[in-house]
C-alpha positions in Angstrom: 97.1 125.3 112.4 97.3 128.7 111.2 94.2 131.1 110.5 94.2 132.1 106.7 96.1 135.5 107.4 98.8 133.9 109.0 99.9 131.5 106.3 99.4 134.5 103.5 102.0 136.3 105.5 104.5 133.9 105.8 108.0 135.1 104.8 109.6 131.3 104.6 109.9 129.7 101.0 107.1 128.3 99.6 107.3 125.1 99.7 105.9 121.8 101.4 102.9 121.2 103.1 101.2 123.6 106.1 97.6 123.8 107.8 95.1 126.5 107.5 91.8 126.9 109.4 88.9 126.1 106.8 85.3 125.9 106.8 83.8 122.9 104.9 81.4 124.3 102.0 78.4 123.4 100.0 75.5 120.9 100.1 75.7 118.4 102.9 76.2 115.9 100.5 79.7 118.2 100.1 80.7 118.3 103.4 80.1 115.1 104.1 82.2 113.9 101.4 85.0 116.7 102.2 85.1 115.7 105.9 85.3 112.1 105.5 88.8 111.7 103.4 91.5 110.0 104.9 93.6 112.1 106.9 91.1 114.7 107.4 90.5 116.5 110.9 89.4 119.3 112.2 90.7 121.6 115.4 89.3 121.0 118.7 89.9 124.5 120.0 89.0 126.5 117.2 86.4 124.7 115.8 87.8 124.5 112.4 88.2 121.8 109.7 92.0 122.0 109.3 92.8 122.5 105.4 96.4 121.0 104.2 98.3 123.5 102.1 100.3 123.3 99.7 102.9 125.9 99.4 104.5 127.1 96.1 105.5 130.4 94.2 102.4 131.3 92.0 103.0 133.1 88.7 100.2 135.4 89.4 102.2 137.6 91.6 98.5 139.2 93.1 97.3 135.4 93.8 98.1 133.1 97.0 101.4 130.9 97.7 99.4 128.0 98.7 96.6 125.8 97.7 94.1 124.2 100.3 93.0 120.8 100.6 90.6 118.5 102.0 93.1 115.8 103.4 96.6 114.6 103.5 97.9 111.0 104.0 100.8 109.8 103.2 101.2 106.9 100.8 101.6 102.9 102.0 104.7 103.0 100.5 106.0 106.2 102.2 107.3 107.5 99.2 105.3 110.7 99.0 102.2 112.6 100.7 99.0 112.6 98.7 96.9 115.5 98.7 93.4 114.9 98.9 90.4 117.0 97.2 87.1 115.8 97.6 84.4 116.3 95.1 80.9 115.3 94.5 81.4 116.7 90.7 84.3 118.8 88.7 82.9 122.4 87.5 82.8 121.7 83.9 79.6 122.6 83.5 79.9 125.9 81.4 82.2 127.9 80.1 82.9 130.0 82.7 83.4 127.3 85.3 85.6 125.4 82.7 88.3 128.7 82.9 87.7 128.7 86.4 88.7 124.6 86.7 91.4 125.5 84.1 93.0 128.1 86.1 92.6 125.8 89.6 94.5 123.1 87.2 97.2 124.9 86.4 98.0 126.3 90.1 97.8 122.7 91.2 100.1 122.0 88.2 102.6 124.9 89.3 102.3 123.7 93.2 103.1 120.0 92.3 105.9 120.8 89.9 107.7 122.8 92.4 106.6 120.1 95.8 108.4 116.6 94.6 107.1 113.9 97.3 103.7 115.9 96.6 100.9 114.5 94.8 97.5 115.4 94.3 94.2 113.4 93.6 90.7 114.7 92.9 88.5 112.3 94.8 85.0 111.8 94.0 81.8 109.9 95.6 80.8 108.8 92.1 82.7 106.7 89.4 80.8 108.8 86.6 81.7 112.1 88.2 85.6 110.3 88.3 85.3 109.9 85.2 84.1 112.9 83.7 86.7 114.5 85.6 89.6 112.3 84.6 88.3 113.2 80.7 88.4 116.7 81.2 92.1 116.4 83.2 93.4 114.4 80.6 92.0 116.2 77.5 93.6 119.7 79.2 96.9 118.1 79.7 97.0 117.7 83.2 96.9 114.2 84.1 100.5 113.9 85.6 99.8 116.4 88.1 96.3 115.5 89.2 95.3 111.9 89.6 91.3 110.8 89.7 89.9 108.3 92.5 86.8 107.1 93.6 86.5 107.8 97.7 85.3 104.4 99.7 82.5 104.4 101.4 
């Protein structure tokens, strides 16, 4: 697992899938839901929830290579690793949030285009925040990068 400095300075290509020291964030209803995806640990020795990344050449040349998860499992057929972010809700809920969303969108877009044997799902603990999520995906254009789910309890 490498600290957040380390995998902005690594000189490799950007590609595939690496591990970067994380904190889980906001309400404990957040956490919660971030912490109990499949495939998601944390570091014994450090103390850190361990954040899958996925690496990839960003077309903002001042913005990071990689993009952090929640989880990572692969799929029961073993034909590709899913990447997992948890969410109680998607940030649609203004304009400025909606560019915000927008721009995440399109790195995860970039990231999965340039990963085959990489996809990534939005999970949520809700099936009216799944799908008010999967109608905002779909309406932007991205729903063959990002797929929607409902996390089991």
């Amino acid at each position: 697992m490498l600290s957040s400095k380390q995998a902005r300075g690594l000189e490799s290509e950007n590609r595939g899938v690496i591990y970067v020291q994380g904190n889980l964030q906001g309400s404990e209803r957040a956490r919660a839901h971030q912490s109990g995806g499949t495939g998601a640990f944390s570091d014994i020795e450090s103390k850190k929830f361990a954040d899958p990344a996925l690496r990839f050449d960003n077309p903002n040349p001042r913005g990071l290579s990689f993009i952090r998860f929640d989880s990572a499992f692969a799929a029961a057929d073993n034909s590709h690793t899913v990447l997992v972010d948890s969410k109680t809700k998607l940030a649609t809920w203004s304009k400025r949030t909606q560019k915000k969303t927008l721009n995440t969108l399109e790195r995860v877009k970039h990231a999965v285009i340039q990963n085959p044997g990489h996809k990534v799902m939005y999970e949520f603990d809700s099936e009216e925040a799944a799908e008010a999520a999967l109608t905002f995906i779909r309406k932007n254009g991205y729903s063959q990068y990002i797929e929607v789910g409902i996390s089991k309890p």
